[in-house]
C-alpha positions in Angstrom: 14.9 5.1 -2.5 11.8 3.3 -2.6 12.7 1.1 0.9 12.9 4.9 2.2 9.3 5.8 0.7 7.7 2.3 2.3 9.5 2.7 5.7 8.2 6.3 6.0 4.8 5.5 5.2 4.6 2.6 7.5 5.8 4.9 10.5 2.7 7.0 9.4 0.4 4.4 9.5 1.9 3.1 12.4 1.3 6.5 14.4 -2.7 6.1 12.9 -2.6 2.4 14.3 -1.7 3.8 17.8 -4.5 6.3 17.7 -6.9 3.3 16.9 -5.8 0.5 18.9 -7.6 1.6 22.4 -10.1 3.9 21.1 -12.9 0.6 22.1 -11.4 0.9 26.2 -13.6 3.1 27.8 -12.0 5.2 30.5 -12.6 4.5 34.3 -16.4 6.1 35.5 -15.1 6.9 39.1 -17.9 9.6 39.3 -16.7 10.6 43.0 -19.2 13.1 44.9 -17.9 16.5 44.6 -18.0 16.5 48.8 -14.8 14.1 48.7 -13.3 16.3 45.3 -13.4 19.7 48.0 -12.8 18.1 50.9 -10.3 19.8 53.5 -7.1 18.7 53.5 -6.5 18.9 57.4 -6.6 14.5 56.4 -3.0 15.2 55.7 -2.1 15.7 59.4 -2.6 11.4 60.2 -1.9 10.3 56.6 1.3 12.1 55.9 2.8 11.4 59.5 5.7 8.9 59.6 5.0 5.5 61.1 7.6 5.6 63.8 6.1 9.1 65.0 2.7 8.2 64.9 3.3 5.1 67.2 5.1 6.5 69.7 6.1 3.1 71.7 10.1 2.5 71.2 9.4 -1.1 71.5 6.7 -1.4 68.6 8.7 1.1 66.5 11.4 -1.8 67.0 9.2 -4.7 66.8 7.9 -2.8 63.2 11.6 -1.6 61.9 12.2 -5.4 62.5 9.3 -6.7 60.4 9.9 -4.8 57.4 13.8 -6.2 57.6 13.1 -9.6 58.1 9.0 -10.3 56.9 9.5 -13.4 54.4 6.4 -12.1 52.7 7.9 -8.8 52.4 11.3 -10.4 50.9 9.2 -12.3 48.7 7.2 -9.1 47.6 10.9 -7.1 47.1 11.9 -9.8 44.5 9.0 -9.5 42.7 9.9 -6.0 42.5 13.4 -7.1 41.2 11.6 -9.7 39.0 9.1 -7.3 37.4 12.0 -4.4 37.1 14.0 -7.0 34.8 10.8 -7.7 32.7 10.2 -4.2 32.2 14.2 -4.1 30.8 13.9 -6.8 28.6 10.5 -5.1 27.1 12.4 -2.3 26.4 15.4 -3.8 25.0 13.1 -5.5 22.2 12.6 -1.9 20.5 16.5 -2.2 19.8 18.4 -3.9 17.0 20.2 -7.3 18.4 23.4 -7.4 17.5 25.6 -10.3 17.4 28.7 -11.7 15.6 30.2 -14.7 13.9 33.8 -16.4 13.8 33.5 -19.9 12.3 35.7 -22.0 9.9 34.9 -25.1 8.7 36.2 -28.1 5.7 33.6 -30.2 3.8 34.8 -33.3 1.9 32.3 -34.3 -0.8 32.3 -37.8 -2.6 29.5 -38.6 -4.7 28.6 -41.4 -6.5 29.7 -40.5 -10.0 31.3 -37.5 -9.2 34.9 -36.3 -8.2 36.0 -35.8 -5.1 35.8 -32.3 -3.7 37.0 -30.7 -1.2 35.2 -27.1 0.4 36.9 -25.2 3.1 35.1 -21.8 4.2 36.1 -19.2 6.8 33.9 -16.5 8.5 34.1 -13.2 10.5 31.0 -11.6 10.3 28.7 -9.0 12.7 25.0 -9.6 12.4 22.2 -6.8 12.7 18.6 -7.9 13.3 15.9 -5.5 13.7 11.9 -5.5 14.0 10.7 -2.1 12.6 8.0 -1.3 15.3 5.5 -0.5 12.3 2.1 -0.5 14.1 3.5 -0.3 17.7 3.5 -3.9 19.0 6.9 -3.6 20.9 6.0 0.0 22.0 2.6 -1.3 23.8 5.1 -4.0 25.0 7.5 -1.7 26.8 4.3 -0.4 28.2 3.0 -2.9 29.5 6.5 -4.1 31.3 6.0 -0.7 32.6 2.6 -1.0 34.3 3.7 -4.4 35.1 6.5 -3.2 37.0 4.6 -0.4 38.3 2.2 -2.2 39.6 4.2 -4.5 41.5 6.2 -1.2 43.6 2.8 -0.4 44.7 2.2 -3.9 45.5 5.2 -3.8 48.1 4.1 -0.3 49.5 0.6 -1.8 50.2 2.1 -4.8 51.6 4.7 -2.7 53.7 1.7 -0.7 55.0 -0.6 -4.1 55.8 2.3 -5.3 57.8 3.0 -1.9 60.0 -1.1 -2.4 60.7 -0.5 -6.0 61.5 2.0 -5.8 63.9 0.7 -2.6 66.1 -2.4 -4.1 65.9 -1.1 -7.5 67.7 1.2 -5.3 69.9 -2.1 -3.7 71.3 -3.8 -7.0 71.5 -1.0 -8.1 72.9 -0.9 -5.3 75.5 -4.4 -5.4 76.0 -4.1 -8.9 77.4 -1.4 -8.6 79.3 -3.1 -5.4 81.5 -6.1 -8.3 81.6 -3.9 -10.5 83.2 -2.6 -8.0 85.8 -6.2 -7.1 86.6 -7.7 -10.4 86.9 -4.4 -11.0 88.8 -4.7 -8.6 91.5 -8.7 -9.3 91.8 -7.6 -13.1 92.8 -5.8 -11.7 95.5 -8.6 -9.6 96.8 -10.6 -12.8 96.3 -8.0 -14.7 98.3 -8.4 -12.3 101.4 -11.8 -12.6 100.9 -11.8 -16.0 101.5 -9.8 -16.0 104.5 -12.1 -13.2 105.7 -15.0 -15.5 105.2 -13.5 -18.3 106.5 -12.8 -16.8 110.0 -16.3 -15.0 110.3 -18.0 -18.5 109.5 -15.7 -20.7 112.0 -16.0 -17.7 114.5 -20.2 -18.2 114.2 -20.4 -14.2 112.9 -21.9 -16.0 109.6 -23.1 -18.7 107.9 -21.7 -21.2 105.7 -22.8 -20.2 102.7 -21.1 -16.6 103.1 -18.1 -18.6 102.8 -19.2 -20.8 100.0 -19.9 -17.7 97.8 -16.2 -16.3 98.5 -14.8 -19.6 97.7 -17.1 -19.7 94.3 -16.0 -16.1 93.4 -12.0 -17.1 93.9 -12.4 -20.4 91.8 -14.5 -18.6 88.9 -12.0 -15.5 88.7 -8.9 -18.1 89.2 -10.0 -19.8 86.1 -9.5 -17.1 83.7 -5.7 -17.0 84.1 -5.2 -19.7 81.8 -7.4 -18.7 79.2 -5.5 -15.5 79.3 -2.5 -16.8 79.4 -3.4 -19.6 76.3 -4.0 -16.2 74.3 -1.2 -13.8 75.5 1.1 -17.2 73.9 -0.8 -16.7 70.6 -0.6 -13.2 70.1 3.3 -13.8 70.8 3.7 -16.6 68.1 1.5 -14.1 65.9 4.3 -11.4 66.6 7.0 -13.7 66.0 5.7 -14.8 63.0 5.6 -11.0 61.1 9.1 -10.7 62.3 10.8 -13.8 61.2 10.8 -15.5 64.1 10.7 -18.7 65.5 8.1 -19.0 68.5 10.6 -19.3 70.8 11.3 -15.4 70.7 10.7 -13.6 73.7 8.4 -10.7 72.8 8.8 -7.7 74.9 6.8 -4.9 75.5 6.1 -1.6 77.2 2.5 -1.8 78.1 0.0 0.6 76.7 1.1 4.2 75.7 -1.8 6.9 75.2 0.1 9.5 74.0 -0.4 8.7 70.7 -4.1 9.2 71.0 -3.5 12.8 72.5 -1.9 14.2 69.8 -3.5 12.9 66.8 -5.8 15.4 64.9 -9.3 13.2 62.8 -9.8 14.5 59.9 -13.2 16.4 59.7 -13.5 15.5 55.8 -11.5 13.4 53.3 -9.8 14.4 50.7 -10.4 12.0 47.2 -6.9 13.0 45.9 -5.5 11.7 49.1 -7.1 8.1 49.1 -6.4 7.8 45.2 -2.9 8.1 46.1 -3.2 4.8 48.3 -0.7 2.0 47.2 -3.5 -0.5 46.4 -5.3 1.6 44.2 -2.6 3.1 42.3 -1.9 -0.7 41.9 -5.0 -1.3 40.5 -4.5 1.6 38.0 -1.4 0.0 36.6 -2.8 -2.9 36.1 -5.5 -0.8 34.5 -2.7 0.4 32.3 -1.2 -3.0 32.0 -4.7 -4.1 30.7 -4.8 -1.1 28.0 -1.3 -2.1 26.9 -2.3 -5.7 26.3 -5.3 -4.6 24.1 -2.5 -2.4 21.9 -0.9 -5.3 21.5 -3.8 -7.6 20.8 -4.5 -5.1 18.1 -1.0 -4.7 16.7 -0.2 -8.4 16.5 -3.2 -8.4 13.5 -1.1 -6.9 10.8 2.5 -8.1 8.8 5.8 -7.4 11.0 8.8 -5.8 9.3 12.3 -7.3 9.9 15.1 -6.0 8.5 18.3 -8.1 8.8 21.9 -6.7 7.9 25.1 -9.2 7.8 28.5 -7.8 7.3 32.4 -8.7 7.6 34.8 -10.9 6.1 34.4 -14.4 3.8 37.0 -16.8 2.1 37.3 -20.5 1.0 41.2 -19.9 2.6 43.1 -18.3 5.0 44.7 -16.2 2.0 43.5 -13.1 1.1 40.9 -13.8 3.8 41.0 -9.7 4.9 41.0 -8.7 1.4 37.1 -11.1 0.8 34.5 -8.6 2.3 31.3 -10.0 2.5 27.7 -8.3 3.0 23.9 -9.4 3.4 20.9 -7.4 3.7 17.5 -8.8 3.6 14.0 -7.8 4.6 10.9 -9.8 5.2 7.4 -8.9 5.9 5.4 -11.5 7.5 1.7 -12.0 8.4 -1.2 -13.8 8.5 -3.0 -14.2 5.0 -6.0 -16.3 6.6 -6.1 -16.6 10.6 -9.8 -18.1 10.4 -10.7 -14.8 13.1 -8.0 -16.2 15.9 -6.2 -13.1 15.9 -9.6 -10.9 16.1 -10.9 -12.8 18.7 -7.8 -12.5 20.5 -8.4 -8.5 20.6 -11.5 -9.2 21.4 -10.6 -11.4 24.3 -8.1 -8.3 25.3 -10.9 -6.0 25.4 -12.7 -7.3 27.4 -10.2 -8.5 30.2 -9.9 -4.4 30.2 -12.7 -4.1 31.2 -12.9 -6.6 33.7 -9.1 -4.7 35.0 -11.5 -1.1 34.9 -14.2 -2.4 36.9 -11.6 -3.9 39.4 -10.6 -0.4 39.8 -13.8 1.4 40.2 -14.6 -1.4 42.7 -11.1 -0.8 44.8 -11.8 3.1 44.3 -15.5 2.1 46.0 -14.5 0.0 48.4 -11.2 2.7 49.6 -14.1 5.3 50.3 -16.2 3.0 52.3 -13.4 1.7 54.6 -12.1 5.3 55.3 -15.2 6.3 56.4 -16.4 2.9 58.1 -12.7 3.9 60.0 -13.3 7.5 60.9 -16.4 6.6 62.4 -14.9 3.6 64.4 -12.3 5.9 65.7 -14.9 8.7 66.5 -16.9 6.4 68.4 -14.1 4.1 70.5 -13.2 7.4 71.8 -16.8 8.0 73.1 -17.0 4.5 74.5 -13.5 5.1 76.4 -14.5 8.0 78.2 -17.5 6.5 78.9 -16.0 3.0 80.2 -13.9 5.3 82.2 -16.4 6.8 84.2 -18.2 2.9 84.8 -15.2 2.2 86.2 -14.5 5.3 88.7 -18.6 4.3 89.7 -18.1 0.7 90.0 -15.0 1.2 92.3 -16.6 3.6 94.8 -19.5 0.9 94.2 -17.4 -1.6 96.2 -15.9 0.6 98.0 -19.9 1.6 99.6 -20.7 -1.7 99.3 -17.5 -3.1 101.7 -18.5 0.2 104.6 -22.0 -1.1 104.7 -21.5 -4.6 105.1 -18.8 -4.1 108.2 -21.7 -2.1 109.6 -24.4 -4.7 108.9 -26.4 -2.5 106.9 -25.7 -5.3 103.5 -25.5 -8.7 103.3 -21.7 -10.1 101.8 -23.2 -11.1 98.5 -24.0 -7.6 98.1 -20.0 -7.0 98.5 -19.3 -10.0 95.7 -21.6 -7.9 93.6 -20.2 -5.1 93.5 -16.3 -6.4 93.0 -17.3 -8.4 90.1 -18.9 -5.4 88.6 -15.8 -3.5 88.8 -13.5 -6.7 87.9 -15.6 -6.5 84.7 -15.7 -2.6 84.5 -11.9 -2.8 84.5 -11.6 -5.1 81.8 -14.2 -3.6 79.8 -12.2 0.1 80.0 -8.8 -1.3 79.0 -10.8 -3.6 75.8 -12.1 0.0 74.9 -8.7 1.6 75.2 -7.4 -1.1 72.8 -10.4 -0.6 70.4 -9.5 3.0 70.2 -5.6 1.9 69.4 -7.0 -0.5 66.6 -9.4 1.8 65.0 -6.5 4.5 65.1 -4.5 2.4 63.5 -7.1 1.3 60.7 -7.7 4.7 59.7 -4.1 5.0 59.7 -4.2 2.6 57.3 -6.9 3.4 55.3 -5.7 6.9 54.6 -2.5 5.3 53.0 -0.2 4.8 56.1 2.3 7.8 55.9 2.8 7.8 52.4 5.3 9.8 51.9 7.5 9.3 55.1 7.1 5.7 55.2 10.6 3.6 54.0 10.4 3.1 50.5 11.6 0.3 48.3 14.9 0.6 46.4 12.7 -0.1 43.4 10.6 3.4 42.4 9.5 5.1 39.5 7.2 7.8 38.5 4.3 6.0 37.5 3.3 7.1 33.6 -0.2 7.4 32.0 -0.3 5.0 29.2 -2.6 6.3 26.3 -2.6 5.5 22.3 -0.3 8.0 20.4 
């Protein structure tokens, strides 16, 4: 009866303990401006849109499908998952009793100096019970932990899963972007090339001087030594393709060339919404590890007084086979163990938990910071690639009727040719400018795609989820 009377009053003490063993972790001082708390949620329409609707290209839908298959980095993220899932088992299997079992027989011959000679023969069927009562909540903060752990690494996979989607359109648009270079520095050679022969035969037919056709030969060499430049980096943005997918650099990368639909029908959100970038895989990561961080100090503090372990031992015991199922046999036992004198090691190692809390919470207000600066450092990228498009645009349309002047008014003698070579290498460069703008506005778009949490909750998720838990002393 008294075993009762001590086990009940540790269990009180034990729920006291749990009250006390955080009450030194201050909670997180996010202090967010009340403009992001009531911010409207119109956010929602980018962040909550899946990632094979919001890039509209079949191909990079593909190319992004096949990334998340075959990404050795994303493998290696999904068996941390596995890894971390199995910890988090294992925490909370320590809470139960471990149960095991004996069969063993064995004969001991005994000759001592002096003494007869004996003989001992003993045979055993027993089951064994072992059990840590959880007095001041050591394994509970455990299972915790594993928890957080475990938590933390799901979001860990989410907010690789949504670095690599970024990744790969944003080398896809590169990609793109280069290859509508090439076409256009392509096609300008050509005109060069005519030029040249249109020079040459003005010169050798005395309508103008050498140096007329000097300048168109310049203007062909100088554009005709782009190509392999371009070429050199339309190979790396290939081998950087290959490489998210799992492939060797061998793979032949297609693509469809630049789509703008995308851009057409995407609403920017006009304010953003704190709830909705809290909910972003790498900060909820943070938070478990915030969690994890809380645990640790619960077991720091927990691990300072005596553990109670009860072991029970029942089943069958004989020195012979005889009579060996009528020889029951039993065992119970109990020990409470703890340090007398430590010499401060295991205060100092709550001590030393505290404080790598609170290293964990500034992590998190930091991530919480820095989330809020990027979204907005993105919205205002995206808000201002569009305004340099349509602007690049129209320096294009004036550079073409530029040449287009230019090329009238020297047939009719009223310019002189370099006047003509002016004016195409104003729209050569015009051209290229206006499609390195429409790429900026595809990468910004997908940056605040990203930033805003990459189509939470449409995107593929792991195998491994659970509904993250807040871990506070009870």
């Amino acid at each position: 009866m008294r075993f009762h009377i001590i086990i009940a009053g540790a269990a009180c003490a034990a729920l006291s303990c749990g009250c006390s063993a955080v009450k030194k972790c201050t909670e997180p001082q996010l202090d967010i401006p009340q403009a992001y708390v009531q911010a409207q949620q119109d956010s929602l329409t980018i962040a909550d849109m899946e990632w094979w609707r919001f890039y509209g290209d079949s191909t990079l839908c593909s190319m992004i499908k096949t990334t998340l298959e075959h990404n050795k980095d994303m493998l290696a993220a999904a068996a941390r998952v596995e890894r971390s899932r199995q910890m988090y088992r294992i925490s909370k299997a320590e809470q139960l009793p471990e149960i095991g079992g004996k069969a063993a027989a064995d004969y001991e011959t005994n000759d001592y100096y002096g003494g007869k000679s004996s003989r001992d023969a003993e045979f055993d069927l027993k089951l064994t019970v072992g059990w840590e009562i959880d007095l001041w909540g050591n394994l509970r903060w455990s299972r915790r932990k594993g928890e957080a752990e475990y938590l933390a690494s799901v979001e860990d996979e989410r907010a690789l899963r949504m670095t690599l989607i970024s990744e790969v359109a944003s080398a896809y648009y590169r990609l793109t972007a280069l290859d509508d270079e090439l076409d256009i520095v392509k096609n300008t050679l050509q005109t060069r090339q005519e030029g040249v022969k249109q020079a040459k035969l003005r010169y050798e037919g005395g309508l103008t001087s050498e140096t007329v056709y000097q300048q168109a030969q310049v203007e062909y060499a100088s554009t005709a030594a782009l190509i392999p430049e371009l070429e050199h980096q339309i190979s790396v943005a290939e081998n950087v393709l290959a490489l998210l997918m799992g492939k060797y650099p061998d793979w032949k990368v297609k693509r469809d060339g630049y789509s703008n639909s995308i851009l057409e029908d995407v609403r920017i959100p006009s304010g953003i919404s704190s709830e909705l970038l809290l909910r972003r895989p790498d900060v909820r990561a943070a938070e478990q590890r915030l969690k994890s961080a809380m645990a640790a100090v619960g077991m720091a503090y927990a691990d300072r007084f005596p553990r109670l372990v009860i072991d029970l031992t029942g089943g069958l015991e004989n020195d012979a086979l005889r009579g060996f199922l009528r020889s029951p046999f039993s065992y119970v036992a109990g020990a409470l163990t703890g340090p007398i004198f430590g010499f401060g090691r295991k205060q100092a190692k709550y001590k030393a938990a505290i404080s790598a809390y609170d290293e964990a919470r500034y992590k998190y207000e930091q991530k919480v910071l820095e989330v809020f600066k990027e979204t907005d450092d993105a919205v205002s990228a995206y808000k201002k690639s569009r305004e340099r498009v349509e602007l690049k645009r129209a320096l294009r349309d004036a550079s073409y009727k530029y040449m287009n002047l230019s090329r009238l008014q020297y047939r009719s003698g009223s310019v002189m040719y370099l006047d003509v070579l002016d004016a195409q290498r104003h729209y050569l460069e015009a051209q290229i400018s206006l499609g390195n703008a429409i790429r900026d506005e595809h990468l910004s778009l997908v940056q605040l795609y990203k930033t805003l949490g990459g189509g939470w909750n449409h995107v593929e998720e792991s195998a491994h989820t659970a509904k993250p838990t807040k871990t506070k002393a009870k």
